[in-house]
C-alpha positions in Angstrom: 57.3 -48.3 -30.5 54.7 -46.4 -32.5 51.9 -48.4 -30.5 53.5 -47.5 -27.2 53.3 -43.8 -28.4 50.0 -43.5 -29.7 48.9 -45.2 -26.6 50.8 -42.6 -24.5 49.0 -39.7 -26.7 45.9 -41.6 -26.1 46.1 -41.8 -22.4 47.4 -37.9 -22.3 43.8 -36.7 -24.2 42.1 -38.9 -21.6 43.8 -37.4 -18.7 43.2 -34.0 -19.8 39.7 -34.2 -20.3 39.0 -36.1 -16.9 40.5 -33.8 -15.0 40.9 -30.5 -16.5 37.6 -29.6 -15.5 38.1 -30.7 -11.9 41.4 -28.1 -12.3 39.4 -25.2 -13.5 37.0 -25.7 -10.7 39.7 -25.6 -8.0 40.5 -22.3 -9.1 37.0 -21.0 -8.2 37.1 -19.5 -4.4 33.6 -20.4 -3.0 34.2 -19.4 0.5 34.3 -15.7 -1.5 30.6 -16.6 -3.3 27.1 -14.9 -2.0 24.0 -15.0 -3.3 23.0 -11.5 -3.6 20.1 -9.8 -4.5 19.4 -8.2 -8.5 17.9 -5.3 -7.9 18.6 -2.5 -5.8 15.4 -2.8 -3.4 13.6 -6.4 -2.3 10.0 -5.6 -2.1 6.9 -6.8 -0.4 4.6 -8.7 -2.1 6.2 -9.7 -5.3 8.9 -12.1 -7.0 12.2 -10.8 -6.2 15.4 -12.5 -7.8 18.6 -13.3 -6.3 21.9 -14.3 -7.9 24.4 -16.9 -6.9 27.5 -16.3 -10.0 30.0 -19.2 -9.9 33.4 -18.7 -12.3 35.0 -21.9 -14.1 32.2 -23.7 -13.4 30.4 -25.0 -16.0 26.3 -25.2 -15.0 25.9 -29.1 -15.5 28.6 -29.9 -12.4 26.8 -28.0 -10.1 23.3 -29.1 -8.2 21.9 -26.2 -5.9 19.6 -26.8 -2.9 17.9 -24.4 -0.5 17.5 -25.0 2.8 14.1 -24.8 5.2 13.2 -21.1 4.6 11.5 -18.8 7.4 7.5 -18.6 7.1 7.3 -15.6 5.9 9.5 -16.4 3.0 8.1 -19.0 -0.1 10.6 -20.1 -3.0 9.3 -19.6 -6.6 11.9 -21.2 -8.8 15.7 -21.2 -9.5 17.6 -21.2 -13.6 21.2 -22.2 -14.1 23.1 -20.5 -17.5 26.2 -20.1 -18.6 27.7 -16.7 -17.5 29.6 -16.8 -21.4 33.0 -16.8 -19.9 33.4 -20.4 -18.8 31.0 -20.2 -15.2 27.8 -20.4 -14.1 25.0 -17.6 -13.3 22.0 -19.6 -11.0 18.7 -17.5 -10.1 16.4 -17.7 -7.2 13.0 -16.4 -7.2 12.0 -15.8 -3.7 8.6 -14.0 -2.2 8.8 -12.4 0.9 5.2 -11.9 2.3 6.3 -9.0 5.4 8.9 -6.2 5.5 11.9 -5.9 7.8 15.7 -7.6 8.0 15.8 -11.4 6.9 18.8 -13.8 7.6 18.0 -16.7 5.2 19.7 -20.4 5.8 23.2 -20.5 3.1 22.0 -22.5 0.1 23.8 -26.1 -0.4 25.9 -25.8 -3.5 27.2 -29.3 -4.8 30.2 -29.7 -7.2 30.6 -33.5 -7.5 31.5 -34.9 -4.0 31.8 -31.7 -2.8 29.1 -29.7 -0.7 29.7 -26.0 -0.1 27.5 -23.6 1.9 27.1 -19.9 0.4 25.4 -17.7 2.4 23.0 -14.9 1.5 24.1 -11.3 2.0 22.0 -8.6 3.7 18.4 -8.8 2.6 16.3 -5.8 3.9 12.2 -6.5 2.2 10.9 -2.6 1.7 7.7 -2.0 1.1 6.2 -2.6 -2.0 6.1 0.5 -4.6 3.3 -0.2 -6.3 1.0 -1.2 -3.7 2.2 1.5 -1.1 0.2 5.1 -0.7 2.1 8.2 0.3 1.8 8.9 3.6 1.8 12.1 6.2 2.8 12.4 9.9 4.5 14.8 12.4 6.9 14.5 14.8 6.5 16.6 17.9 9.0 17.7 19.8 8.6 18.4 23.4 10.1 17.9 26.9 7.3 18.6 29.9 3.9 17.5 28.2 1.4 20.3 27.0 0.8 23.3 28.2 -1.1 26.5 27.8 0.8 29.1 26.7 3.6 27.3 25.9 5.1 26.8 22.1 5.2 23.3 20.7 7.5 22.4 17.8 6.8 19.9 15.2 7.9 19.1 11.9 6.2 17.4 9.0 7.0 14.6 6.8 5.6 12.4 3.5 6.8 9.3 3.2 6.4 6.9 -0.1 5.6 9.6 -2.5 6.8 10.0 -5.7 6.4 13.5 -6.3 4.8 16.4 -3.8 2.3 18.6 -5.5 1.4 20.4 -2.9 0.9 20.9 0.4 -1.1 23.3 2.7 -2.8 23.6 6.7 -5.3 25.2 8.3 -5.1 28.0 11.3 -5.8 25.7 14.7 -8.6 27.8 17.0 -7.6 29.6 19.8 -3.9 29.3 19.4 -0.7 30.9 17.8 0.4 29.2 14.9 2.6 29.7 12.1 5.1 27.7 10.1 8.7 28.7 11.0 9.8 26.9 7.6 9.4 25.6 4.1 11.5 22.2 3.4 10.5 21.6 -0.3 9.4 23.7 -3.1 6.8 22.9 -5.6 9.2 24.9 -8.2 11.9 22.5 -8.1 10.3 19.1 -6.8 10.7 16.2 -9.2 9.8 12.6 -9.5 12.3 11.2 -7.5 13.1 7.4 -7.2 11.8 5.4 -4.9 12.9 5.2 -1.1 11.8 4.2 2.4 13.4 7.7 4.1 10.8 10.3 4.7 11.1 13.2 3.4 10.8 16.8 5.7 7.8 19.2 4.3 7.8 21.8 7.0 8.6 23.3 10.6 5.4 24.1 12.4 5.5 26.5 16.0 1.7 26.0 18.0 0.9 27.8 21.2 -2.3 26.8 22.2 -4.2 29.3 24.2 -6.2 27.9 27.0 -6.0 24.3 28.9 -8.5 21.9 27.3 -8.6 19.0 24.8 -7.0 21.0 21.2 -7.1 19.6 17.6 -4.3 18.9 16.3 -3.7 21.2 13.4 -5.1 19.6 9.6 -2.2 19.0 7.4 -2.9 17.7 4.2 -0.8 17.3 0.9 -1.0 16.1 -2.6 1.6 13.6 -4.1 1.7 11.1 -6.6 2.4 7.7 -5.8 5.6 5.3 -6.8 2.9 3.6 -8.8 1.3 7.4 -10.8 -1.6 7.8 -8.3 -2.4 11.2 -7.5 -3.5 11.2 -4.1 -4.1 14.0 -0.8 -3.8 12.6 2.5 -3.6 14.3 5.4 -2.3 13.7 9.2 -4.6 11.4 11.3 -7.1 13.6 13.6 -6.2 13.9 16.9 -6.4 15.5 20.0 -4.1 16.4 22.4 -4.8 17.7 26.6 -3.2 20.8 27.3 -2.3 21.4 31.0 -3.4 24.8 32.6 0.0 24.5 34.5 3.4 22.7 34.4 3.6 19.4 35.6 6.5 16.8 35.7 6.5 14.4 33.5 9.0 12.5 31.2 10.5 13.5 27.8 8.8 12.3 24.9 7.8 12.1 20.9 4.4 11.5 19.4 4.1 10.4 16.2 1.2 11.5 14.4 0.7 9.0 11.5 -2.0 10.2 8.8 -3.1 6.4 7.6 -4.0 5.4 11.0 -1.7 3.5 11.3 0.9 3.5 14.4 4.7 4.2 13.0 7.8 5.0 14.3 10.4 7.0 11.8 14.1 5.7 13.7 15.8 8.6 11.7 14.6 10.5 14.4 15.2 9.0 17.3 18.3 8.6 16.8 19.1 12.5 16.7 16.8 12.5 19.9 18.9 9.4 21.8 17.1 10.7 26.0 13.9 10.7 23.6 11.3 8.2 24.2 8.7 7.4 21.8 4.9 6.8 23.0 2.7 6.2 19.6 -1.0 6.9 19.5 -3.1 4.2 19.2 -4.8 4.0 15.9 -9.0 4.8 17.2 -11.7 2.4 17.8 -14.3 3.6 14.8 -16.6 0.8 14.9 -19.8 2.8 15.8 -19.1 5.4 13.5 -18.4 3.2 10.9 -22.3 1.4 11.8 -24.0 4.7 11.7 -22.2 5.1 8.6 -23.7 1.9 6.8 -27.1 2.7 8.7 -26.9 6.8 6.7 -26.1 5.2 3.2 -28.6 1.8 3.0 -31.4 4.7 3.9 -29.7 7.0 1.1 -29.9 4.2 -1.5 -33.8 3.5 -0.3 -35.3 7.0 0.5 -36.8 9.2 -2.2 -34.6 11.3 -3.3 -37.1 14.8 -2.5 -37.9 13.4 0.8 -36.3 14.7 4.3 -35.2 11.4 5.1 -33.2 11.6 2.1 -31.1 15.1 2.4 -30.6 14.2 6.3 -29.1 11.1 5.4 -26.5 12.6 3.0 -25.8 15.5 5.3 -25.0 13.4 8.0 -23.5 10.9 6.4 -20.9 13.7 4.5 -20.1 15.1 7.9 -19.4 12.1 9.7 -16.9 11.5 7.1 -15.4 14.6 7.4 -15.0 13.7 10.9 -12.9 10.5 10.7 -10.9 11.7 8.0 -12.7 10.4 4.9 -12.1 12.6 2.3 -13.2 11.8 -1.3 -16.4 9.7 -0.8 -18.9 8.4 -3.4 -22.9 8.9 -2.9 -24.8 5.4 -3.4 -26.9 4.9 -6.6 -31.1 5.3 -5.3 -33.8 2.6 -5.1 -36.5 5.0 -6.8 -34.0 6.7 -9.0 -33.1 3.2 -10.5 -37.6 2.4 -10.6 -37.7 5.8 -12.5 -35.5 5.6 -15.3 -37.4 2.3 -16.4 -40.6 3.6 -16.3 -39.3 6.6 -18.6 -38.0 3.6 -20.7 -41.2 2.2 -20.6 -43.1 5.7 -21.7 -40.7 6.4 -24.6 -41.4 2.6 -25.8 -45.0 3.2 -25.8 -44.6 6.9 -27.6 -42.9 4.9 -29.9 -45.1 1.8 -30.6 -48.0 4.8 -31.0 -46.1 6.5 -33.1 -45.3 3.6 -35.7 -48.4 3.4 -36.8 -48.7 7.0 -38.5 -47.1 9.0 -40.4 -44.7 10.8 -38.0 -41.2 9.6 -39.3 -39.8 12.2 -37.3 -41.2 12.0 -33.8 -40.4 7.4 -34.5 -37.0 8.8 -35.1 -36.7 10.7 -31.5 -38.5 8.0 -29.7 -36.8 5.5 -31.0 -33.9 7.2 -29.8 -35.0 8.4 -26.9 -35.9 5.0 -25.9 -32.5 3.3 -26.2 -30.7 5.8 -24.6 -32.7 5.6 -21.4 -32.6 2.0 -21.8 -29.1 1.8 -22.2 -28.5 4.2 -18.7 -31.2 2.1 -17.0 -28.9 -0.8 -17.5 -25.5 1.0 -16.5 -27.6 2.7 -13.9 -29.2 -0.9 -12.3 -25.4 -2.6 -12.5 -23.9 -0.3 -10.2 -26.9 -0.3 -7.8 -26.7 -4.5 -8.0 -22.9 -4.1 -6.9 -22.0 -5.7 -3.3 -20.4 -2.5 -1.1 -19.5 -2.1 2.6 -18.0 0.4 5.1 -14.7 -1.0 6.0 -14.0 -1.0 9.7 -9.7 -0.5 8.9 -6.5 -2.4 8.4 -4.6 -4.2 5.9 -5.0 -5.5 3.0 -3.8 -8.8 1.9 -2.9 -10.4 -1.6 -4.2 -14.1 -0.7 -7.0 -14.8 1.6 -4.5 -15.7 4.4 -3.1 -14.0 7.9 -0.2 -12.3 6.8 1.3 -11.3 10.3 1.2 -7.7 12.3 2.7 -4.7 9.7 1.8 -6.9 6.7 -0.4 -5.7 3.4 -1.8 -2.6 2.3 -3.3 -0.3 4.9 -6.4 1.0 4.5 -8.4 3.4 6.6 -11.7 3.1 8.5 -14.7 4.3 7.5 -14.1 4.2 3.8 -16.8 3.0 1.6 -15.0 -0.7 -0.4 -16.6 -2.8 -3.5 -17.0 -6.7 -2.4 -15.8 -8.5 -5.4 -15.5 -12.1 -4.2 -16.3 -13.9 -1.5 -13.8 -16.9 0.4 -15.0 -19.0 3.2 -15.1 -15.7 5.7 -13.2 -13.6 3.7 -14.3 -10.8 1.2 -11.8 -10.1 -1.7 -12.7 -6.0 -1.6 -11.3 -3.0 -4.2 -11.1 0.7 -3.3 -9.7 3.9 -5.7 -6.3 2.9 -4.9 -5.7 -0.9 -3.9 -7.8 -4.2 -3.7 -7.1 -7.6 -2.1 -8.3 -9.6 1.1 -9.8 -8.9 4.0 -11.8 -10.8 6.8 -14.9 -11.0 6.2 -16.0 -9.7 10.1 -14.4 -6.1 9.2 -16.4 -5.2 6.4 -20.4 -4.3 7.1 -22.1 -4.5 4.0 -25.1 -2.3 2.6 -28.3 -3.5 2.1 
């Protein structure tokens, strides 16, 4: 009897440990599970992690595996853990290489002989905050084209900035213009956390005067970046033809981007619905962006007192000016670099002559004399070895690879970029506020 007993206890223990498990597990609902994403935003450009939590299940009776993912989508690595209360927490590390809406395959979740699908919620890939600049456009407003003598309405916005500093405008020629209203205050603007939604600076009225090709009016602001870059940008310069009389013609919205860069803000066509959208073409500035390589190779080898010289920086400085370029650097000069060796070379010799007396003092300043100079001729002749180039425009990318249309760091034309590296035929380049790859046939480099 007591063998049939402990046999019966015996088989009990066995039973529950078999099978409990399997018991728990039924409890778990997986057509409820998702695997959702961590953090708020899913950015561009960098490891984001999802989460797949599973209750009652304990991590070493469950095997994950992800389907075939979309191009534009690479898996990094996955981590199953015990959630502490008896389930399982499992991690995915994705990178998503373009922004927009993704609908990813459900990933295969395995719990013994079972298979169960669990699908991914919404994911929505933002650009990325820290490789992103602020950026500056208008929205115009009008129903019958251009016309002399006839108000048009626009309003400003930033996008992507952390924090407005300021922002200002100058008076358009021969028009009417004045800003009907102030949207932010410098008083009371803070850091504020990142978002995609742009972000209204002011209300603008502009009645050009006369029929004619018109300027559109310079905008520019100063904002810090998600990433603590203090930057100005301003709108894109453009033109617009003003009618000298009324003509039919459809209802529509220009967006005036000031990277550009062609974009289209939906917030506001959808308070506009009859509104159509037409988006200025971001400008061929190839020839400009030659004559700008041609102004600064004869900077770096002119002497700096002749003509040749100042003409070359003058021009160069205006042509700038003209495509939007800012904050520009000059180039480091050919006879400038010869000079400060030769003044090496004369301080050496002082020196040497020197020695030989009884002059303790003037060794003393020569000696000095001469490492100082030496030590600038050094710094000087590294910069002036440095590969740069006058970037003809677009993005940017983080491998040496075609990212797809909208993809990577924007970055205007015209702009003076260091050539770090060099890949089959593409040029790893850096500027003041980003670096990465580019094709090789966009940069023209300086002599």
């Amino acid at each position: 009897m007591q063998l049939i007993i402990s046999f019966f206890r015996k088989f009990c223990l066995f039973f529950l440990f078999l099978f409990l498990p399997a018991f728990a597990a039924a409890k778990t609902d997986f057509g409820s599970l998702s695997v959702r994403s961590a953090e708020d935003y899913v950015f561009v450009h960098s490891e984001s992690e999802f989460v797949l939590s599973v209750p009652d299940v304990e991590p070493d009776k469950l095997q994950t595996e992800l389907l075939e993912l979309p191009t534009d989508v690479r898996f990094i690595s996955s981590k199953k853990e015990f959630d502490g209360n008896g389930g399982t927490i499992i991690r995915f590390w994705l990178y998503f290489s373009s922004v927009g809406n993704f609908e990813l395959p459900p990933i295969l979740l395995k719990r013994g002989f079972k298979v169960h699908y669990i699908p991914f919620g919404k994911i929505t890939v933002t650009e990325n905050p820290a490789l992103v600049s602020p950026r500056l456009f208008a929205v115009i407003d009008k129903n019958d084209g251009f016309f002399a003598g006839e108000s048009i309405f626009f309003t400003v916005y930033a996008q992507y900035a952390g924090q407005i500093l300021d922002f200002s405008f100058k008076l358009p020629k021969d028009s009417i213009f004045f800003e009907k209203e102030r949207l932010f205050s410098k008083k009371d603007e803070k850091k504020r956390a990142f978002s995609t939604e742009p972000v209204p600076i002011a209300k603008f009225e502009w009645k050009p005067l006369n029929a004619g090709l018109h300027a559109f009016p310079e905008m520019y602001m100063d904002a810090v970046s998600y990433s603590g870059n203090r930057k100005t940008v301003s709108i894109q310069k453009k033109e617009i033809d003003v009618s000298a009389r009324k003509k039919d013609s459809e209802k529509k919205e220009d967006v005036f981007d000031g990277f550009y860069e062609p974009y289209v803000f939906s917030e506001a066509e959808s308070e506009k619905s009859s509104v159509q959208t037409k988006i200025l073409e971001e400008p061929d500035l190839k020839e400009e962006c030659d004559e700008l390589c041609a102004l600064r190779n004869r900077e770096k080898y002119s002497f700096p007192l002749s003509h040749s010289f100042s003409e070359s920086v003058v021009k160069r400085k205006n042509l700038e000016s003209m495509i939007g370029i800012r904050i520009s650097e000059n180039e480091k000069n050919f006879w400038v670099m010869n000079f400060l060796f030769v003044v090496t070379g004369v301080f050496l010799v002082m020196f040497v002559l020197f020695l030989s007396g009884r002059h303790a003092k003037l060794v003393v300043l020569f000696f000095s004399l001469f490492v100082i100079s030496l030590f600038a001729s050094f710094v000087y002749e590294s910069e002036f070895e440095k590969r740069f180039g006058i970037f003809y425009g677009g993005s940017v990318s983080v491998i040496p690879e075609e990212l797809g249309e909208g993809a990577g760091r924007f970055v205007p034309a015209g702009l003076r970029v260091k050539i770090i590296e060099k890949s089959s035929d593409w040029f790893y380049i850096e500027t003041v506020d980003c670096s990465g790859w580019v094709k090789a046939e966009l940069v023209n480099e300086l002599m």
